[in-house]
VOBA-1610 file (N, C-alpha, C; in pm, whole numbers, padded with zeros to 5 digits, always signed):
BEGIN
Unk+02404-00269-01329Unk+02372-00165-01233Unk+02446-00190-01101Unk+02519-00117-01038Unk+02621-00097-00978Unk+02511-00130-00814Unk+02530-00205-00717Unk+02453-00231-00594Unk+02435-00091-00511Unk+02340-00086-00424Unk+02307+00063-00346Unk+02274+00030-00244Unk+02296+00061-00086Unk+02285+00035+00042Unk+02180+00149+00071Unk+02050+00143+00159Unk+02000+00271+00222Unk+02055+00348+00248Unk+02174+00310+00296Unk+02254+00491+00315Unk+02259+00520+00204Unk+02314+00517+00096Unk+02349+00588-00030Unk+02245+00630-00090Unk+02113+00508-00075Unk+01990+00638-00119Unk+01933+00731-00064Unk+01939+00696+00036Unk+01895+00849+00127Unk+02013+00999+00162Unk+02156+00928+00133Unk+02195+01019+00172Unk+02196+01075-00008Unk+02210+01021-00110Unk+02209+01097-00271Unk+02055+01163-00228Unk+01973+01133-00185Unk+01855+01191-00172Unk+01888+01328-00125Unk+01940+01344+00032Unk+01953+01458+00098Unk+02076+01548+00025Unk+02162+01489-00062Unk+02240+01569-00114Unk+02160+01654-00244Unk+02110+01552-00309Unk+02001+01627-00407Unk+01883+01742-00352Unk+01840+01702-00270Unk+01759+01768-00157Unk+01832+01895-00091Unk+01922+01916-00054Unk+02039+02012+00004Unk+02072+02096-00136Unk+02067+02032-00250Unk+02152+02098-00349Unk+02061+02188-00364Unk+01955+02228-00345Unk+01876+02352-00387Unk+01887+02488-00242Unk+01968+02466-00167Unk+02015+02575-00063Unk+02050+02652-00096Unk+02078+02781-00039Unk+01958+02843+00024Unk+01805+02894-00025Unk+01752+02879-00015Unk+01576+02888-00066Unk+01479+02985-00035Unk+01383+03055-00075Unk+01321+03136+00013Unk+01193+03088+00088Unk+01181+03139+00195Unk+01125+03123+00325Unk+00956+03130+00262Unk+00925+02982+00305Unk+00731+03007+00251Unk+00684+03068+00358Unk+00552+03076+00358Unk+00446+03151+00494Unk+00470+03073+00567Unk+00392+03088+00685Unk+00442+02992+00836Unk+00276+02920+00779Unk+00307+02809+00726Unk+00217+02682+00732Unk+00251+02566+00702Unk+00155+02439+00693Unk+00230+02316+00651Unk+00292+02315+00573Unk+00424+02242+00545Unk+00546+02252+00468Unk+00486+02164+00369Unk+00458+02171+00253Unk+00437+02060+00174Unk+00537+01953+00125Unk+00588+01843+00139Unk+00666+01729+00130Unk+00729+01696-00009Unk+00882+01719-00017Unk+00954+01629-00106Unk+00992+01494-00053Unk+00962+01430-00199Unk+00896+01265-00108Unk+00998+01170-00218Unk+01089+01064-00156Unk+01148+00966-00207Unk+01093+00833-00149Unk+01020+00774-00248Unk+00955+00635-00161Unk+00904+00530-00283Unk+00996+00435-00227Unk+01048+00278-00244Unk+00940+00200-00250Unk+00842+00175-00366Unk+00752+00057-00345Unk+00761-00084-00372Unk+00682-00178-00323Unk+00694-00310-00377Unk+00544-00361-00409Unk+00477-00364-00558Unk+00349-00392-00549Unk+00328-00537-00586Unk+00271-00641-00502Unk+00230-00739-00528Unk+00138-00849-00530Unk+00088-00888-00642Unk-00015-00943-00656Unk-00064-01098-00619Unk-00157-01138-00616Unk-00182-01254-00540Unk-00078-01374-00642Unk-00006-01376-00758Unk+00037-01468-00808Unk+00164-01446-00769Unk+00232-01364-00681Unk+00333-01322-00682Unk+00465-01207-00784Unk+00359-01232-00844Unk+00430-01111-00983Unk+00385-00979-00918Unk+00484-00873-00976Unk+00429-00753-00923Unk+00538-00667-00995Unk+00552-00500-00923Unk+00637-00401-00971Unk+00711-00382-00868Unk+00858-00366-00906Unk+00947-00290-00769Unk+00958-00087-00833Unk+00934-00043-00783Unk+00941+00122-00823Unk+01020+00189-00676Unk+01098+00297-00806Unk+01176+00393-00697Unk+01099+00524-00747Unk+01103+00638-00671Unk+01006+00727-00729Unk+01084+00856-00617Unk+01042+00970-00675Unk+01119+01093-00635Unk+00964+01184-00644Unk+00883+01248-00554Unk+00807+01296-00595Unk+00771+01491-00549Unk+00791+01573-00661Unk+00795+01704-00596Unk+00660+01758-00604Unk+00561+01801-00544Unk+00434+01879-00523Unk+00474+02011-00606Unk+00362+02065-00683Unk+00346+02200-00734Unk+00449+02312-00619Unk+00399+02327-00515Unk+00447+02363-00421Unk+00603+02402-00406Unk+00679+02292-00403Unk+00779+02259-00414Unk+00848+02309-00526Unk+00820+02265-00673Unk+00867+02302-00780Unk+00846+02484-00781Unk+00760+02527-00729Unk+00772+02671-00747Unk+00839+02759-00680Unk+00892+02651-00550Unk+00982+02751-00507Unk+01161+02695-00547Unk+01155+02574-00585Unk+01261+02571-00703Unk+01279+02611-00829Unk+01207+02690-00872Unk+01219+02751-01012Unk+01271+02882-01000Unk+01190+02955-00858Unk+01315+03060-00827Unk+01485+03066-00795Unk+01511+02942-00791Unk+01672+02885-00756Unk+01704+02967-00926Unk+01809+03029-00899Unk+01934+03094-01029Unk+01948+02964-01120Unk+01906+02958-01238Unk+02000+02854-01335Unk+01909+02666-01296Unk+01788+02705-01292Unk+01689+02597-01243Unk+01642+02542-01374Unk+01654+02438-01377Unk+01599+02377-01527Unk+01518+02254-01511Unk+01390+02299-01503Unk+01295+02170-01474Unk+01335+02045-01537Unk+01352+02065-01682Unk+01354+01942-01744Unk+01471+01868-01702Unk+01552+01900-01621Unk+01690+01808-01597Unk+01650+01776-01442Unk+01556+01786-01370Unk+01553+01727-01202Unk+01552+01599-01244Unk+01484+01483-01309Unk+01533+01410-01293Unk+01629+01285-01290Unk+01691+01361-01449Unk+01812+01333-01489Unk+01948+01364-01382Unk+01943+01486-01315Unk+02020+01524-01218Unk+02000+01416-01078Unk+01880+01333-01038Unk+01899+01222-00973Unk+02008+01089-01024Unk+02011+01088-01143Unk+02095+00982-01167Unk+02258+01025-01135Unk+02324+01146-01142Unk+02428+01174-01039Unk+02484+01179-00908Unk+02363+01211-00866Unk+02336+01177-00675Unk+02310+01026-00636Unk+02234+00938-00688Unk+02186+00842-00654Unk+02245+00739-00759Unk+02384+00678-00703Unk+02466+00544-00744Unk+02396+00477-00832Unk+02440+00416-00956Unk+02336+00375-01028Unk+02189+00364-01137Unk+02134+00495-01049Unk+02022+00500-01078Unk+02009+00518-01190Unk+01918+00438-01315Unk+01930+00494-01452Unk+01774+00455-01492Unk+01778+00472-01601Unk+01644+00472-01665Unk+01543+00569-01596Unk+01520+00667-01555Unk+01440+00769-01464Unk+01371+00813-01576Unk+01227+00837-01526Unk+01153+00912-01626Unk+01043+01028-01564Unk+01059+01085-01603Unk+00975+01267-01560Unk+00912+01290-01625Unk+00763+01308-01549Unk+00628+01316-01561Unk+00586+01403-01461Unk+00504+01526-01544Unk+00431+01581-01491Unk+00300+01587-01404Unk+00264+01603-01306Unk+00164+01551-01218Unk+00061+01655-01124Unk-00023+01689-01161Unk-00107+01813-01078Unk-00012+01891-01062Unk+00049+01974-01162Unk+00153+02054-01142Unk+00308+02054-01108Unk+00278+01942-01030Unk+00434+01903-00986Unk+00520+01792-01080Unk+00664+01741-01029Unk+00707+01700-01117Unk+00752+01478-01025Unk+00699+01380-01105Unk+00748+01312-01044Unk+00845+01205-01112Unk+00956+01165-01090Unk+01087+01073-01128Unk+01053+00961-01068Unk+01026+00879-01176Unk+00997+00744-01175Unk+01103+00615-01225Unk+01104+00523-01141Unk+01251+00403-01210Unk+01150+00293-01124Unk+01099+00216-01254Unk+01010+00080-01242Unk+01073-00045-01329Unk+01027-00100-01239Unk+01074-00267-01275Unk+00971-00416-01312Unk+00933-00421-01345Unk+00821-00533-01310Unk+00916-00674-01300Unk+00844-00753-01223Unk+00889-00879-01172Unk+00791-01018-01188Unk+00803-01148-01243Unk+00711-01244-01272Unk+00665-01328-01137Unk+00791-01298-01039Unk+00727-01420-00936Unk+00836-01372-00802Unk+00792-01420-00731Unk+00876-01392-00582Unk+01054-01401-00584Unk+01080-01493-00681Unk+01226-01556-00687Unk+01290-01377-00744Unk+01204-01353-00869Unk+01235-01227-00950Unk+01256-01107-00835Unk+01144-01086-00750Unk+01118-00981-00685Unk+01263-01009-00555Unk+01317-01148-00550Unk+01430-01062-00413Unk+01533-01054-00522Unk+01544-01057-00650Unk+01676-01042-00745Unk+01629-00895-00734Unk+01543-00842-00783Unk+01527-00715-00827Unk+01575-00638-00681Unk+01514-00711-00566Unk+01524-00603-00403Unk+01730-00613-00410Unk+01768-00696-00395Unk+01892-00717-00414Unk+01977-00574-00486Unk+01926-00612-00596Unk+02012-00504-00721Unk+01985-00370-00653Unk+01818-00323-00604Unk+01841-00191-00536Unk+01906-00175-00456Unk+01896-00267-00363Unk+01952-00228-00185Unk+02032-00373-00129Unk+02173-00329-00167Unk+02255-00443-00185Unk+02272-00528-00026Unk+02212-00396+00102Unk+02230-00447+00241Unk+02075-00556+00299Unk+01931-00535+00215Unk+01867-00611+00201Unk+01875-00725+00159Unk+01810-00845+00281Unk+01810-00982+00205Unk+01663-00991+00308Unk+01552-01088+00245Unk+01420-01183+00283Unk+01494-01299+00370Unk+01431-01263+00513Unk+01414-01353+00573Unk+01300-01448+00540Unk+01217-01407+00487Unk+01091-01495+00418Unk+01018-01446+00339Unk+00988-01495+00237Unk+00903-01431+00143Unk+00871-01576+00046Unk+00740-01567+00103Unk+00638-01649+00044Unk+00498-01706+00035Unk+00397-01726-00066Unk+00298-01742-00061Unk+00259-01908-00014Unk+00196-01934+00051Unk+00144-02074+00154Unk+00077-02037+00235Unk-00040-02157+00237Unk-00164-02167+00273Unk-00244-02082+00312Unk-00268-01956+00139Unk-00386-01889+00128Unk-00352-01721+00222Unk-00191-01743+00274Unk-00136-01621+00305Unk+00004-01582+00230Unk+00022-01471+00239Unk+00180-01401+00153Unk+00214-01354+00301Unk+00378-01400+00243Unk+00439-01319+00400Unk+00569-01303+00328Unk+00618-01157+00433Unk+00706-01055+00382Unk+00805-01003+00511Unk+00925-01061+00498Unk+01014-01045+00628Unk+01140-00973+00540Unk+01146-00893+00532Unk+01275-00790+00503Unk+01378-00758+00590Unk+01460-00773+00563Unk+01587-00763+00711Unk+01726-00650+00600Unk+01677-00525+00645Unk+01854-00460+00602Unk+01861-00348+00687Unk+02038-00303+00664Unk+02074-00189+00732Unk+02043-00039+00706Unk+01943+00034+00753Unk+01949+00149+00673Unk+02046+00249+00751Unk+02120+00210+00815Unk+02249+00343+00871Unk+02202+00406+00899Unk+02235+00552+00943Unk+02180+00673+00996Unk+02098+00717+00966Unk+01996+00796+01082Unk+01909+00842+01018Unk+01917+00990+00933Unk+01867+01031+00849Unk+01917+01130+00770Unk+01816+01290+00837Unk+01843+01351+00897Unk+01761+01430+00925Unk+01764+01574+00867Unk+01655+01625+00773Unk+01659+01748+00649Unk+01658+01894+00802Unk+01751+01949+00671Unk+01774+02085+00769Unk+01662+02166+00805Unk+01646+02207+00945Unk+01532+02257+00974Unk+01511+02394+00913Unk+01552+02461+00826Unk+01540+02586+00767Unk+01535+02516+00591Unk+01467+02444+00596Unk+01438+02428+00449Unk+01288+02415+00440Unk+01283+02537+00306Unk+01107+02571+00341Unk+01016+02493+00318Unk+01063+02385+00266Unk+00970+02234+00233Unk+01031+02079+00343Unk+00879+02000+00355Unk+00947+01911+00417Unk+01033+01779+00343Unk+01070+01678+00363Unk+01153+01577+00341Unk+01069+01442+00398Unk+01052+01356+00308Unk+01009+01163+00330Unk+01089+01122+00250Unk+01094+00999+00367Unk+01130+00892+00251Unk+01047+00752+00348Unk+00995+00666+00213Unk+00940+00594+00232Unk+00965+00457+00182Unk+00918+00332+00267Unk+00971+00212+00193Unk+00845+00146+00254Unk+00776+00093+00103Unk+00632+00109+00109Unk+00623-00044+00064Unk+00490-00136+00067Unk+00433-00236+00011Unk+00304-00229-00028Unk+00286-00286-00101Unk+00122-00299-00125Unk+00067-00497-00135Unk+00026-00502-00013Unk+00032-00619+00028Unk-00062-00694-00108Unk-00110-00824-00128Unk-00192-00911-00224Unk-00328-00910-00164Unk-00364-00879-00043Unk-00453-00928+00023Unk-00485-00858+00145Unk-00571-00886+00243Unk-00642-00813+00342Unk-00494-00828+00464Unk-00434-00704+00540Unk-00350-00752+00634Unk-00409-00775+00751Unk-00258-00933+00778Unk-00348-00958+00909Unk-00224-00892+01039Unk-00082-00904+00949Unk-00029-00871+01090Unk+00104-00768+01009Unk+00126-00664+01111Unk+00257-00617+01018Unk+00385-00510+01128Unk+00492-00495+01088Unk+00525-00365+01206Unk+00523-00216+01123Unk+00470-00228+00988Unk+00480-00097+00977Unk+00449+00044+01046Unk+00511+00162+00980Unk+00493+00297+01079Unk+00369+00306+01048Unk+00280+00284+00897Unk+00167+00358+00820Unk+00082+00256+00780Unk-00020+00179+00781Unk-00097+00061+00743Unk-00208+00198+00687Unk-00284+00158+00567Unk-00388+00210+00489Unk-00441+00101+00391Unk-00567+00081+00488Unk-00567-00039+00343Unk-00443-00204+00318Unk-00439-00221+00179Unk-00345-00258+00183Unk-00245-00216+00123Unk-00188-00137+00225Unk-00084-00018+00155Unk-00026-00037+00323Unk+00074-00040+00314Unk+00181-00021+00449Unk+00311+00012+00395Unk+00371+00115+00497Unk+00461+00218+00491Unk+00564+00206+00630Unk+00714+00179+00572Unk+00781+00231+00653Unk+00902+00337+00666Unk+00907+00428+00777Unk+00951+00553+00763Unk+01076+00550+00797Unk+01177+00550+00629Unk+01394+00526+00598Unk+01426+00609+00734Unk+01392+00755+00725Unk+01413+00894+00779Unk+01450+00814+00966Unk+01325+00756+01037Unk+01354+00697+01150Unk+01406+00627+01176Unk+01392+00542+01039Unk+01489+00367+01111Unk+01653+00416+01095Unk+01686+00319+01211Unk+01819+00294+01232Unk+01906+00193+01225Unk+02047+00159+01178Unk+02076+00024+01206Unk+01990-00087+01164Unk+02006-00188+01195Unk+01981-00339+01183Unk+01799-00282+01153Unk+01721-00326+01095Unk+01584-00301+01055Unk+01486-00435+00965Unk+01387-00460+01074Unk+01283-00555+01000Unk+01143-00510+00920Unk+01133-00512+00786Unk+00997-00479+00749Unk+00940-00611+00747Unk+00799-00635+00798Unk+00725-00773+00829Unk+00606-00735+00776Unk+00575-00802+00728Unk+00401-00845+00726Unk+00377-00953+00669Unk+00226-00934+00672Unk+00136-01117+00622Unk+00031-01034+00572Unk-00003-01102+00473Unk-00169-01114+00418Unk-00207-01205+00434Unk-00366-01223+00346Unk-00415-01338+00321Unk-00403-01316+00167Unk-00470-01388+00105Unk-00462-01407-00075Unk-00570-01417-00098Unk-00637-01347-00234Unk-00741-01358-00285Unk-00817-01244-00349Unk-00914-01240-00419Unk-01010-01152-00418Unk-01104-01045-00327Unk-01125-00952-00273Unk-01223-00893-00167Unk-01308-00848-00205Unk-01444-00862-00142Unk-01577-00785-00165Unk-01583-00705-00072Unk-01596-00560-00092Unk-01619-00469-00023Unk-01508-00463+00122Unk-01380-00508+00073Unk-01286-00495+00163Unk-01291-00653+00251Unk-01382-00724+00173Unk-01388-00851+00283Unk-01366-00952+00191Unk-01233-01033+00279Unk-01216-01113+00191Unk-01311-01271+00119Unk-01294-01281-00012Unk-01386-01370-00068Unk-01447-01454-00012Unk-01383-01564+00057Unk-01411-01671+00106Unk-01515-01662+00221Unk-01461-01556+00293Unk-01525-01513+00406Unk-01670-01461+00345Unk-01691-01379+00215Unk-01774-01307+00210Unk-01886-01367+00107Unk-01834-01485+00037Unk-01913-01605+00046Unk-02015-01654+00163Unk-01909-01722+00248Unk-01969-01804+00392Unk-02033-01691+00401Unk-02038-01597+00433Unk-02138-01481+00520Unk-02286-01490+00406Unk-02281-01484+00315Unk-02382-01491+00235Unk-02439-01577+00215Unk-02393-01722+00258Unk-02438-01852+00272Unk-02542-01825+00397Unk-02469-01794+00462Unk-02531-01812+00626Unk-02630-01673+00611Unk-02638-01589+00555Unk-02748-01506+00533Unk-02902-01524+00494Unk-02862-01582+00334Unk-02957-01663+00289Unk-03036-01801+00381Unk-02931-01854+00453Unk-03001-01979+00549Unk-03045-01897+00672Unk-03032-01804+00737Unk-03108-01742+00849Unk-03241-01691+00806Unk-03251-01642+00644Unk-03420-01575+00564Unk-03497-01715+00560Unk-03410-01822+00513Unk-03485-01927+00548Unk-03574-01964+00660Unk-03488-01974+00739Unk-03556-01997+00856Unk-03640-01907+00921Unk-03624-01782+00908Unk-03692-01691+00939Unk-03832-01676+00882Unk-03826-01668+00693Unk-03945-01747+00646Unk-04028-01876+00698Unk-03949-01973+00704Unk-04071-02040+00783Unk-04103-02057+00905Unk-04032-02006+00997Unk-04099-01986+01139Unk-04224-01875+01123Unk-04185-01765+01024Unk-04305-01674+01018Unk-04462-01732+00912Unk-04404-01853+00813Unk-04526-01928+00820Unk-04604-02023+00907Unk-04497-02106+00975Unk-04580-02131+01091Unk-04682-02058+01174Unk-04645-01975+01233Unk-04687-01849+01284Unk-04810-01803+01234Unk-04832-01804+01107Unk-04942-01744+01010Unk-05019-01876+01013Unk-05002-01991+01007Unk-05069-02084+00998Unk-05118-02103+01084Unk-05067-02113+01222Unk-05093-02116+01369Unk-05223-02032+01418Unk-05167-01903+01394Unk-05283-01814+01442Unk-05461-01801+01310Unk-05443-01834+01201Unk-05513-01904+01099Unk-05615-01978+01178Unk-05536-02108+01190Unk-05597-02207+01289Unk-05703-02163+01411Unk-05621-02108+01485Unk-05713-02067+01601Unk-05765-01975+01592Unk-05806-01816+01504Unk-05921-01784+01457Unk-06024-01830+01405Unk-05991-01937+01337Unk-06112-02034+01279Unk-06137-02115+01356Unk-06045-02156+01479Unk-06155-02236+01617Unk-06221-02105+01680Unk-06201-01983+01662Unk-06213-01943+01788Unk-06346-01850+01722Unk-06418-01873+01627Unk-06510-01857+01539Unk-06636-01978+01488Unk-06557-02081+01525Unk-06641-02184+01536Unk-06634-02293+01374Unk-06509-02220+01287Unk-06528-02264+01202Unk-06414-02312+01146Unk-06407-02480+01159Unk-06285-02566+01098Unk-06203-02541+00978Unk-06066-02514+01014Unk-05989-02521+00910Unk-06018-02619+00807Unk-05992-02580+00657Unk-06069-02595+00551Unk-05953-02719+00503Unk-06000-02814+00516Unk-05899-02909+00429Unk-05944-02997+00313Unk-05852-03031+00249Unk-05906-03134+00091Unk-05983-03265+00139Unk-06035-03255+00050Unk-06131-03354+00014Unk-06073-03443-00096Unk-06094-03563-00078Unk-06062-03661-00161Unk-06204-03654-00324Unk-06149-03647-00412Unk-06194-03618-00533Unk-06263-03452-00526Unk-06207-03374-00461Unk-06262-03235-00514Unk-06347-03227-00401
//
């Protein structure tokens, strides 16, 4: 597979994207989004998926089907002409719309910068690695110009270069943090470009990570403790001094019954 720089995917993007000109004009409301976006999903062992993905909304596809000589079943075969390289694409239908998928899976971190490599030949990891109970993710490439979609096209234009962190984030520069899902937006960046972040590693309960949500449950259970027996004291206490204050001695054992 032949190497690909951000410019070349975004601009095969906007050429593919352009190739459906001129179009007809939707109502004056939100433009619903043709979306090209770059994920990296990875899991606390470091294995994960690299995916390229092309995604058109119902929306979208219906006002490309009015285009003269429109043939659904070839959009995303027709990406592998625009976009250097690109092969293996597969088209799947989705709430109506249509989405072009090119996935990779990867066993371990070493795999995942071979695979970032082969996509985006101007990407290289300034760091990428799991140590002490955090993953960290320093991406350094050129994405060239920014590509900006013609303002008379009746749908909008993304592109995205996305992660899905292992773990709870603690620090990152993305445009979009959700969860652990962070997003950064090709369309803005310019030139020289850092994607960063950190997790932690592990399991989460209810969005909190394990360890933490352990200790919290430790220290839960030991506050009922204590809380229990200060409130028997208490009961014993006032016990006591109703039965002085009645005239009649707390009741204690007797040796043999």
């Amino acid at each position: 597979m032949k190497r690909r720089t951000f410019g070349i995917l975004i601009a095969g993007f906007s050429i593919f994207v352009c190739s459906f000109s001129p179009l007809p004009q939707l109502r004056a409301q939100a433009k619903p989004a043709f979306t090209m976006q770059i994920t990296t999903v990875v899991s606390s062992d470091g294995s994960g998926t690299f995916k390229m993905e092309l995604l058109l909304p119902k929306e979208v596809l219906a006002i490309l089907k009015s285009v003269p000589n429109f043939t659904q079943s070839q959009i995303c075969s027709g990406i592998n002409g625009n976009l250097e390289g690109a092969s293996k694409w597969t088209q799947t239908e989705v709430d109506g719309g249509i989405n072009c998928l090119s996935s990779k899976p990867f066993a371990n971190l070493d795999e995942l910068i071979s695979v970032t490599n082969q996509a985006v030949s101007s990407a290289s990891f300034d760091r990428l690695e799991i140590t002490g109970g955090h993953f960290y993710y320093d991406l350094s490439a050129t994405v060239g110009s920014s590509f900006t979609p013609d303002a008379n096209l009746p749908f909008g234009v993304e592109a995205w270069w996305i992660v899905e962190m292992p773990g709870n984030v603690v620090s990152t520069n993305a445009d979009v943090k959700s969860g652990h899902t962070l997003k950064w937006n090709l369309l803005t960046a310019k030139g020289a470009t850092n994607f960063t972040a950190e997790s932690t590693i592990g399991s989460t309960i209810l969005g909190i990570d394990s360890t933490l949500a352990v200790l919290g449950t430790l220290c839960a259970l030991a506050c009922c403790c204590v809380v229990l027996l200060i409130a028997g004291v208490l009961v014993f206490v006032l016990i006591r001094r109703r039965n002085a204050a009645a005239g009649t001695p707390a009741a204690s054992p007797t040796p043999g019954g």
